[in-house]
N, C-alpha and C positions, 0 to 999 in steps of 0.2 A: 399429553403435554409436550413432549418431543416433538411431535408434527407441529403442533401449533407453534411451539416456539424457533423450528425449520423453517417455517412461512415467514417469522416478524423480521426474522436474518437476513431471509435470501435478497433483501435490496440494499443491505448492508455491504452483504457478501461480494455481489455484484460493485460495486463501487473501490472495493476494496481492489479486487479482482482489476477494474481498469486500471487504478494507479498502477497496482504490481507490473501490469504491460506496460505505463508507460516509462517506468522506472529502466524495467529491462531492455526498453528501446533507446531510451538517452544514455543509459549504461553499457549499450552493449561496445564492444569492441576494446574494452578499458582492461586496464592490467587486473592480476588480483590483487596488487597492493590496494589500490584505489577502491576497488568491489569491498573490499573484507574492512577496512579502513573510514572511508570518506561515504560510501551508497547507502541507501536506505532501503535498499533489498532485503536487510537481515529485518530490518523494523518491522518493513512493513509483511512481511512473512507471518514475522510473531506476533501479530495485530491479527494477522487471521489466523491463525493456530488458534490464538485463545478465543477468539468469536466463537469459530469451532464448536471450543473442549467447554468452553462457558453458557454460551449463549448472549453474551453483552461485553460494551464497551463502555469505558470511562470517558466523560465529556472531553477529560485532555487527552488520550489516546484519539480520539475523533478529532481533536483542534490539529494533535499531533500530522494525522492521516491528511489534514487540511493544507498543512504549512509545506507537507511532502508534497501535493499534488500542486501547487501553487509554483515551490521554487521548481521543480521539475518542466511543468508547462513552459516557463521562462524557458527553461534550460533547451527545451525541444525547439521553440520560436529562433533561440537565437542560433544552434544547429543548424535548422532548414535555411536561414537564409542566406 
């Protein structure tokens, strides 16, 4: 049952895993007040901890992962240019 429920994860995991880069790439260079404060590095961290330690997510934990990956993008667009 572990393997199998290893498999239904790992495209969860993966998606998870992109935001966390991209979080840490529009984050990067930023003081710690702002990291420990204002980032969503700790969120989304503990979003996959519990993937992990559980094996599932709550649909607002996912909407949650959604709104992260969304302002973030912005954040990186308006970065690069």
């Amino acid at each position: 049952q572990m393997i199998e429920r290893q498999e239904k994860i790992k495209p969860i995991l993966e998606k998870i895993n992109m935001v966390l880069e991209l979080v840490k790439e529009v984050d990067e260079g930023k003081d710690d007040y702002y990291v420990k404060n204002y980032s969503a590095l700790s969120f989304v961290s503990s979003i996959m901890g519990q993937l992990k330690k559980r094996g599932k997510l709550s649909e607002k934990q996912m909407a949650g992962l959604n709104k992260v990956y969304k302002k973030y993008m912005k954040m990186k667009e308006n970065k690069d240019v």
